[in-house]
C-alpha positions as CSV (number, residue, x, y, z in Angstrom):
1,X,0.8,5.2,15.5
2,X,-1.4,7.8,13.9
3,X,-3.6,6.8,11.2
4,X,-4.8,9.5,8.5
5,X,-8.1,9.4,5.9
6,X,-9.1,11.4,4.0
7,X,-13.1,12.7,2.5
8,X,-13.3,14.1,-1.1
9,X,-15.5,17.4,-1.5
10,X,-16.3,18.8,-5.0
11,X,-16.4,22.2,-5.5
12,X,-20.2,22.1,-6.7
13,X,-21.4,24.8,-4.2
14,X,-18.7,27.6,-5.1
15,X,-19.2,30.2,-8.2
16,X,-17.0,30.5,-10.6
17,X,-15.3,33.1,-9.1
18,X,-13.8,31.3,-6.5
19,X,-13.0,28.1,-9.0
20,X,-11.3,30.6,-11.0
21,X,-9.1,31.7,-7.8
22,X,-8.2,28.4,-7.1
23,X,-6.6,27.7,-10.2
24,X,-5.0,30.7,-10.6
25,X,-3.1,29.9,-7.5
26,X,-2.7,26.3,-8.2
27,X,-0.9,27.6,-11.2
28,X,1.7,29.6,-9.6
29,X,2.2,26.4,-6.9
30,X,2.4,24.5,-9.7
31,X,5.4,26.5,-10.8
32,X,7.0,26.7,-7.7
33,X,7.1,23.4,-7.0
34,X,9.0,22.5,-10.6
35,X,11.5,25.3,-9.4
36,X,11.9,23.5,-6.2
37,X,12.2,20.3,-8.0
38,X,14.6,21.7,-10.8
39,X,17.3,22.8,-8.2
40,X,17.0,19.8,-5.9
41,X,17.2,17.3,-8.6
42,X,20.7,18.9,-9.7
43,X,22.1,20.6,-6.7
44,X,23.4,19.0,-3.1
45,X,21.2,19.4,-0.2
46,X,23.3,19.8,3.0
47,X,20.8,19.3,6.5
48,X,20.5,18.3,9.8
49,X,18.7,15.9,11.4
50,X,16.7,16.8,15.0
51,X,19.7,14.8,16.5
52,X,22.2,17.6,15.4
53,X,24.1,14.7,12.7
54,X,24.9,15.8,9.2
55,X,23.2,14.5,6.3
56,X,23.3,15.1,2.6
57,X,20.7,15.1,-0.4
58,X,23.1,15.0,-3.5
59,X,20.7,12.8,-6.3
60,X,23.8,13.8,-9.1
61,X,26.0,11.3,-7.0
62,X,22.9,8.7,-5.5
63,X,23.2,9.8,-2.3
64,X,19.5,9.7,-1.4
65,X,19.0,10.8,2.2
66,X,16.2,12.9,2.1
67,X,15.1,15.8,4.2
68,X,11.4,16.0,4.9
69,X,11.3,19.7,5.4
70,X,13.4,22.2,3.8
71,X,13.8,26.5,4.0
72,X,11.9,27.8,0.9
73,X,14.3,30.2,0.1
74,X,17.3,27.9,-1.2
75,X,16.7,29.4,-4.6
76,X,15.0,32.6,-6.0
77,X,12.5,32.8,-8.6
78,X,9.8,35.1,-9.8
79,X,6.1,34.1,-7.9
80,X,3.2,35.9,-6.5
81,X,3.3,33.1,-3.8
82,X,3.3,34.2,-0.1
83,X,6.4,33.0,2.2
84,X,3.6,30.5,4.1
85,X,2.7,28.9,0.0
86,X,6.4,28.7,-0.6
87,X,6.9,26.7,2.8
88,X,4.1,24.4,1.7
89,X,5.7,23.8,-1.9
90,X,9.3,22.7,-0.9
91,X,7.9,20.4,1.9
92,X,5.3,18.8,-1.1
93,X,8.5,19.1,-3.6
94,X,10.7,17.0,-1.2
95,X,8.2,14.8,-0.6
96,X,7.8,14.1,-4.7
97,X,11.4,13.8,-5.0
98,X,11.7,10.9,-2.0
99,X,9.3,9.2,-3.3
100,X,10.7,8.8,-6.7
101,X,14.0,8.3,-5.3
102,X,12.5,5.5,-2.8
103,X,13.3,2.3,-5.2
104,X,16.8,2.9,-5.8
105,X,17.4,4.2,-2.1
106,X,15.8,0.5,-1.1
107,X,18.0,-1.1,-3.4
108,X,21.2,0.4,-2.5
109,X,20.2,-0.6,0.9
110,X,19.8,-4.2,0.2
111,X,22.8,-4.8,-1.8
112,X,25.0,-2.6,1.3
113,X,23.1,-5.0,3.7
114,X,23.9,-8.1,1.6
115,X,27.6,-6.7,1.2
116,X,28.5,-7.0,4.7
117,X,26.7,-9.3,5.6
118,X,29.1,-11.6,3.5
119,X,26.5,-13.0,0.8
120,X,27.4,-15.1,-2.4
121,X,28.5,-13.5,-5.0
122,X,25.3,-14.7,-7.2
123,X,22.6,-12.7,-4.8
124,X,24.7,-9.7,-5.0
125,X,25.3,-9.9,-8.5
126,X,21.6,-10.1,-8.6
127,X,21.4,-6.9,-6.9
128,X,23.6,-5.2,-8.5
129,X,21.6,-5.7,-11.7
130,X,18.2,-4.8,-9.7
131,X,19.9,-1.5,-8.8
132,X,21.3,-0.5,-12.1
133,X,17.7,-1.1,-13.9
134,X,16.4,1.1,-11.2
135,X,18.8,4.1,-11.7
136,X,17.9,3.7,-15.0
137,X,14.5,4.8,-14.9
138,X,15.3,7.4,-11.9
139,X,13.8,10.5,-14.2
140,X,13.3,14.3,-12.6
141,X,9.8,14.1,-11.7
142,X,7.4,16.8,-13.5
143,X,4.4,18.8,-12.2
144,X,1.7,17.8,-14.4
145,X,-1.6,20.2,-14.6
146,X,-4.0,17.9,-12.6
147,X,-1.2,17.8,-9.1
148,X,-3.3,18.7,-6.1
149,X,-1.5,21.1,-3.9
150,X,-0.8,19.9,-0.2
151,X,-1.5,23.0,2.1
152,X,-1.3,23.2,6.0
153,X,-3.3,25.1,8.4
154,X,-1.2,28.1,7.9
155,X,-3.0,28.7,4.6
156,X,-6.3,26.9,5.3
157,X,-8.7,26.9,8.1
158,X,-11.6,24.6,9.1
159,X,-14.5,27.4,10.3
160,X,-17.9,25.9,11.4
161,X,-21.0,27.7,9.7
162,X,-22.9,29.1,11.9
163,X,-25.7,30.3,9.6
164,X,-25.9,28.7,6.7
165,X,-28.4,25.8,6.4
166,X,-27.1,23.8,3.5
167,X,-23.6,23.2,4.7
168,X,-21.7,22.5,8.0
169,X,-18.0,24.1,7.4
170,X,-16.4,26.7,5.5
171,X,-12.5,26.5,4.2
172,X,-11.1,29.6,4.6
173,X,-7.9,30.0,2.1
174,X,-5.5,32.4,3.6
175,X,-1.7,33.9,3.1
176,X,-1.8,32.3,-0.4
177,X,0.0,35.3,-2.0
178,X,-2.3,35.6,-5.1
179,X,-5.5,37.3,-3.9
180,X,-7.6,38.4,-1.0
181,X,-8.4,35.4,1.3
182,X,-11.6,33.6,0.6
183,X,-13.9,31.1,1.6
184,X,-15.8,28.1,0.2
185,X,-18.6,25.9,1.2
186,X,-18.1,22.2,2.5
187,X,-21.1,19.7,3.3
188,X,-20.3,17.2,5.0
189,X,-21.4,13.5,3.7
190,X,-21.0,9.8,4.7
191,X,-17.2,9.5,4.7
192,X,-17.0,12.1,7.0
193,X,-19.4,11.1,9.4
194,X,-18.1,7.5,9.4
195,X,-14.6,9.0,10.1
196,X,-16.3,11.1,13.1
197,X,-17.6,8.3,14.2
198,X,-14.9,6.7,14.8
199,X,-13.3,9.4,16.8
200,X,-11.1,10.9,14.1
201,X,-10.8,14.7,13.9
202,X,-10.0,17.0,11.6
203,X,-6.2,17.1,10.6
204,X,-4.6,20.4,9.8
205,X,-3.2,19.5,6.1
206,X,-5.8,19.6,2.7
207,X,-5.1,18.8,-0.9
208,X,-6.4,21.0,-2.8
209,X,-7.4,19.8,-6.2
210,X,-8.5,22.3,-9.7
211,X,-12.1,20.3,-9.1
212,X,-12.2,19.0,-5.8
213,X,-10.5,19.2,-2.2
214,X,-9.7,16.3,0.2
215,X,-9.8,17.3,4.2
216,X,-8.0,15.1,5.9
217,X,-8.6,13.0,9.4
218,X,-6.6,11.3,11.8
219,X,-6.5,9.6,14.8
220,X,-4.0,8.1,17.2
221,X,-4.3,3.8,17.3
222,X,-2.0,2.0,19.5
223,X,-0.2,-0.7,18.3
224,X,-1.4,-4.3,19.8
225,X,1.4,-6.7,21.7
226,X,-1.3,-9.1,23.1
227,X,-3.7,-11.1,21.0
228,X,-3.1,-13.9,18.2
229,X,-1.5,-14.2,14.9
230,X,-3.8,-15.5,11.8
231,X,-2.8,-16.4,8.6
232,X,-4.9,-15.0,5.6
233,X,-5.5,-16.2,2.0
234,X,-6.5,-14.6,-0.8
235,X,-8.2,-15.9,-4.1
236,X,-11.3,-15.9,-6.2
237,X,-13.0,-17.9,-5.0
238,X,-12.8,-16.6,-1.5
239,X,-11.9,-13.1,-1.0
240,X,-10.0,-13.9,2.4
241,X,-10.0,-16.8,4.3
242,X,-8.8,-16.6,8.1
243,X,-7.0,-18.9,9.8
244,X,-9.0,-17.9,13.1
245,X,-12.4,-17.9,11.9
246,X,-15.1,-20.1,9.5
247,X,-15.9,-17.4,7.0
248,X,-20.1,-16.6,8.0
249,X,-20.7,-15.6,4.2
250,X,-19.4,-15.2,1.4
251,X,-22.3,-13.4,-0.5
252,X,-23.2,-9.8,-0.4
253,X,-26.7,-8.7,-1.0
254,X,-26.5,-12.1,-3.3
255,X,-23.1,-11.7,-5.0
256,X,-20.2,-13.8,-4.4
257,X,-16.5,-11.6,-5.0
258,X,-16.4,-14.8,-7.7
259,X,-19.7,-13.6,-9.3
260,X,-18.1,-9.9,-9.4
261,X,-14.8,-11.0,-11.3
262,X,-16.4,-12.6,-13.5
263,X,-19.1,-9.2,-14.1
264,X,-16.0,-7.6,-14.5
265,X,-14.5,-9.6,-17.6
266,X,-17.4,-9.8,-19.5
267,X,-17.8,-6.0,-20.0
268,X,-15.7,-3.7,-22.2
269,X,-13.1,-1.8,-20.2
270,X,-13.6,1.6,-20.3
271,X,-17.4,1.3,-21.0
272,X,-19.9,2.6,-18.3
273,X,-20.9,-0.6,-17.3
274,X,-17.2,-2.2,-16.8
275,X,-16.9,1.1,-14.1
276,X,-20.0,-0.2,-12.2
277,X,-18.5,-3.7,-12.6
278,X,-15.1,-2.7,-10.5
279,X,-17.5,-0.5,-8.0
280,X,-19.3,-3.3,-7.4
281,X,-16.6,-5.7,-7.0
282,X,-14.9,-3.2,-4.4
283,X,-18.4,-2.4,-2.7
284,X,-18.3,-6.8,-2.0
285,X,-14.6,-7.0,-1.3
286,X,-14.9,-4.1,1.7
287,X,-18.5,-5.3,2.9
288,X,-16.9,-8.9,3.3
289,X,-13.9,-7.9,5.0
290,X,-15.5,-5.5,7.2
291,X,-17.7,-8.7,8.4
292,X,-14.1,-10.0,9.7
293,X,-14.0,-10.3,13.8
294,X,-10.4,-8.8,14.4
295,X,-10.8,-8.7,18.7
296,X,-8.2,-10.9,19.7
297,X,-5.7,-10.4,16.9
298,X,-2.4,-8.9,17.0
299,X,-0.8,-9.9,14.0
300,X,-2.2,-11.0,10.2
301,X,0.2,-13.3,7.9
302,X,-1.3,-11.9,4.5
303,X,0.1,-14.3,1.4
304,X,1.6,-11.9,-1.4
305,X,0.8,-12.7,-4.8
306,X,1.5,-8.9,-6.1
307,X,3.4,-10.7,-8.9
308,X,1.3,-13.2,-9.6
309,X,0.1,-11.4,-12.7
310,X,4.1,-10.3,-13.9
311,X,5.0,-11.6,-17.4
312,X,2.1,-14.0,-17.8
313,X,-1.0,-14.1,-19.8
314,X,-3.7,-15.3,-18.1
315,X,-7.6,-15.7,-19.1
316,X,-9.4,-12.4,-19.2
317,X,-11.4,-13.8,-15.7
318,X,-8.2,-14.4,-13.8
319,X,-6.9,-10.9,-15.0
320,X,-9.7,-9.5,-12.9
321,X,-8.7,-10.6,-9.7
322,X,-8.0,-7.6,-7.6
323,X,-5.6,-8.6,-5.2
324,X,-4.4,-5.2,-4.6
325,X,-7.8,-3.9,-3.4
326,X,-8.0,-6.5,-1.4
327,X,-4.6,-6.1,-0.1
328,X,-5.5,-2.4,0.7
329,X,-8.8,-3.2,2.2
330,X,-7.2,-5.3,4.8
331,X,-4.3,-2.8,5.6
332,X,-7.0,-0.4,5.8
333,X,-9.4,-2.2,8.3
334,X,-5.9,-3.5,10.4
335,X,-4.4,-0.1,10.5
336,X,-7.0,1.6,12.2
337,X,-7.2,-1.6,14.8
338,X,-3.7,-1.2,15.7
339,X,-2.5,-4.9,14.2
340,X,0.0,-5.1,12.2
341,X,-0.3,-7.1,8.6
342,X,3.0,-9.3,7.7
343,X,3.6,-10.0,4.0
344,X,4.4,-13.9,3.3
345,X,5.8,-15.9,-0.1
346,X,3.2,-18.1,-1.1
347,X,5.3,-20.4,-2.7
348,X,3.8,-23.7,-2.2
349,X,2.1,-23.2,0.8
350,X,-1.5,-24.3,-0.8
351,X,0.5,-27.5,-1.5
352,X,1.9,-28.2,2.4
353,X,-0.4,-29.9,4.6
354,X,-0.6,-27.6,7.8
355,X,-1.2,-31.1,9.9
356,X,1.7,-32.8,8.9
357,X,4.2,-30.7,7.2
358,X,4.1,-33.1,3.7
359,X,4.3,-31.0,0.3
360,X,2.9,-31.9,-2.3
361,X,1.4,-31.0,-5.6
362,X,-1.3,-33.1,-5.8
363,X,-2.5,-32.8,-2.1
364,X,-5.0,-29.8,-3.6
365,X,-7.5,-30.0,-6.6
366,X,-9.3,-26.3,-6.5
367,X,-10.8,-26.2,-2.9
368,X,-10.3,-29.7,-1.6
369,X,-7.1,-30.7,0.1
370,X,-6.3,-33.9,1.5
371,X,-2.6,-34.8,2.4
372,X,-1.3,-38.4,0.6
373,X,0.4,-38.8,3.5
374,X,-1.3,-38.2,6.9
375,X,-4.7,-38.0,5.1
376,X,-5.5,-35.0,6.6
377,X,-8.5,-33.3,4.4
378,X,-9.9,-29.2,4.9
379,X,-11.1,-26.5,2.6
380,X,-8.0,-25.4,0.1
381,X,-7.9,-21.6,1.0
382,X,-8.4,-22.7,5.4
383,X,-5.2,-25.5,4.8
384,X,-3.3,-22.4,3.0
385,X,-4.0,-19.8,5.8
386,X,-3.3,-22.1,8.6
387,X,0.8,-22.3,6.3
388,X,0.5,-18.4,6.0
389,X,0.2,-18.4,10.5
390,X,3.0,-20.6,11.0
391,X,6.5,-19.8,10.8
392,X,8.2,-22.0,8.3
393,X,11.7,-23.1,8.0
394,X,13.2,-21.4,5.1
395,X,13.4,-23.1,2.2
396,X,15.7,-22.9,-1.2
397,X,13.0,-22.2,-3.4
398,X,15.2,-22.4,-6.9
399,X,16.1,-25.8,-6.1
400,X,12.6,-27.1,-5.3
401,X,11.7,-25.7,-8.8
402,X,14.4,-26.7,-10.6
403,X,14.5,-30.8,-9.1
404,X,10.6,-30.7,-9.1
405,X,10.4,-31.8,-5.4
406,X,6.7,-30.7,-5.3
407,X,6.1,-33.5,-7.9
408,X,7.3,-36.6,-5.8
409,X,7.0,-34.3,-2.4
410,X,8.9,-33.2,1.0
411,X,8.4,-32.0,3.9
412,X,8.5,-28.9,4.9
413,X,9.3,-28.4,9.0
414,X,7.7,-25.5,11.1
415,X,10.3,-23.4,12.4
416,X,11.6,-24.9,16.3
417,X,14.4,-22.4,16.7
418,X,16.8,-24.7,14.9
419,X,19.0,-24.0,11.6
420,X,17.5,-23.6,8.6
421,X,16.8,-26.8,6.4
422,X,16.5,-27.8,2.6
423,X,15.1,-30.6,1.1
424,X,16.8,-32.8,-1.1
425,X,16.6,-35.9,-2.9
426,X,18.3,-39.1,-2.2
427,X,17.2,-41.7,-4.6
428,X,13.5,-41.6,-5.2
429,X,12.7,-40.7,-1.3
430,X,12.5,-37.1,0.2
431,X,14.1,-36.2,3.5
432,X,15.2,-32.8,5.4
433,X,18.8,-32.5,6.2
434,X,19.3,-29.3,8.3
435,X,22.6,-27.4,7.2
């Protein structure tokens, strides 16, 4: 598995010369790369896989297999751009195009899938209406002013500066088409010396950007087999809590993530001071994470609440809580360790005692839990990621919420290789009938 980063480097040492050249060619890529677009978007795109089988790009008729590399001359067009540029701007233009085309390519997938595998005829109703919304909003991508351009070695080089005492590396642009090959300056700062330092080296790809340019890193991380699986939940009150570990501290340089959310939604977004309120809330969510003892672990059961925001309206504190940096920040950290982070429905998990199985709503009030039934009592967010590490039976969630089952409580079985069960009511008592 090969894990990339990248380091951002404005372009405060270079004249205006050079800025000037840069745009100018960014410009004509620019361009291209709509060109490329144009014709793909309407025309089909027979290719071949390494494999020697036949595949077909044709986004008229949703067939979505895309090609990640392409011949730059499938269409002719009027450019200063060297072959080497042109190269560059198909393989970026394919790129754009597969990932625009990525939700309804998933979705066709899932309703195939649920198609022969024989499903009711409400889940692939329910499908069917996911994919039509989706080729609904499938629109031709366009090239907007401020796209970086995503060059390979073959037009840029990484040269180390042997004379010059105020920076380490020059990138020398080459075989762009527009002008004479030229060079600009690159000093080096803390990103790049933390990637170094963690034995990544200098990948042969750059995006190159009208103010700035990002050099890319990358190293190759195996993927773990041995070690544990944790569990892992999220809220404000606690960034992450780990199923494997007490959590040292939950304060950085005297702020809480809790104290941060709330910095957050007391300032006026947009203002100055609400951008140092999200740097700061990021700068406590990576330094707590990064305390986070990953040695023995092979796997991480993260909760997903992406949607917990969707189609509510929530306080102005709670619509500060950045589940999505955090989500990022973990991948991040587990990426480069080799473990692998498995997405989990939190649906009433922070309700089921981890002890006995029993699901309840009132087993939790904020950070206490203490089962009704076993009497088993923990910290809230340690109960929930102890549920997020075990595999649970599946359960039919839209008839827990539609009988209230959570009100009066079930239990809910960890998984023991046997059929799936659902819980049901019979009189006023709960019990598990497995189908």
């Amino acid at each position: 598995m090969k894990v990339i980063r990248s380091s951002r480097h404005f372009y405060h040492q270079n004249n205006k010369i050079k800025t000037q050249l840069i745009s100018d060619f960014l410009d004509e890529y620019h361009v291209a790369m709509q060109k490329y677009i144009n014709f793909i978007w309407q025309n089909p795109l027979p290719w071949q896989t390494s494999k020697g089988e036949d595949r077909l790009l044709d986004i008229q008729n949703l067939i979505l297999d895309c090609p990640s590399v392409y011949d730059y001359q499938i269409t002719t067009f009027q450019t200063n751009l060297s072959a080497r540029a042109l190269s560059s701007a198909i393989t970026q233009s394919l790129s754009v195009v597969k990932s625009k085309t990525n939700d309804v390519r998933k979705r066709k997938y899932a309703l195939q899938k649920a198609t022969e595998e024989h499903k009711s005829d409400k889940i692939i109703k329910k499908l069917q209406e996911k994919l039509e919304k989706s080729i609904e909003k499938l629109q031709k991508p366009n090239i907007g002013y401020y796209n970086k351009a995503e060059l390979s070695s073959k037009n840029v080089t990484v040269e180390i500066s042997k004379t010059a005492k105020h920076f380490e590396y020059w990138l020398k642009f080459s075989s762009l088409g527009t002008n004479e090959p030229f060079v600009i300056p690159v000093v080096l700062h803390k990103q790049d010396h933390r990637l170094m330092g963690k034995q990544m080296k200098i990948k042969g790809s750059f995006l190159i950007g009208r103010d700035y340019c990002e050099i890319r890193y990358d190293k190759e991380v195996e993927k773990r087999e041995k070690g544990e699986t944790i569990g892992c939940d999220t809220g404000i009150k606690t960034v992450a809590y780990f199923s494997h570990q007490e959590n040292e501290t939950d304060r950085i340089n005297g702020l809480t993530y809790e104290d941060t959310v709330e910095r957050c939604a007391r300032q006026k977004k947009g203002s100055k001071n609400f951008q140092q309120a999200m740097a700061c809330r990021k700068n406590v969510i990576n330094a707590l994470i990064n305390l986070v003892n990953f040695d023995n672990v092979k796997q991480i059961n993260l909760e997903d609440n992406q949607n917990l925001k969707q189609g509510k309206r929530l306080k102005r504190y709670l619509q500060h809580h950045a589940y999505g940096e955090i989500k990022q920040k973990l991948e991040q950290v587990a990426e480069e360790l080799g473990v692998q982070v498995k997405m989990q429905t939190s649906n009433y998990k922070s309700q089921r005692c981890s002890d006995c199985g029993w699901t309840q709503e009132s087993n939790r009030d904020r950070k206490k839990f203490e089962c009704k039934r076993c009497g088993f009592a923990a910290d809230a967010d340690y109960n929930a990621s102890e549920n997020n590490r075990s595999k649970l039976c599946w359960l039919d969630m839209s008839l827990i919420s539609k009988q209230k089952l959570n009100i009066t409580g079930f239990e809910w079985l960890a998984e023991s290789g046997e059929e799936p069960g659902v819980p049901h009511s019979v009189g006023s008592d709960i019990s598990w009938d497995m189908e």
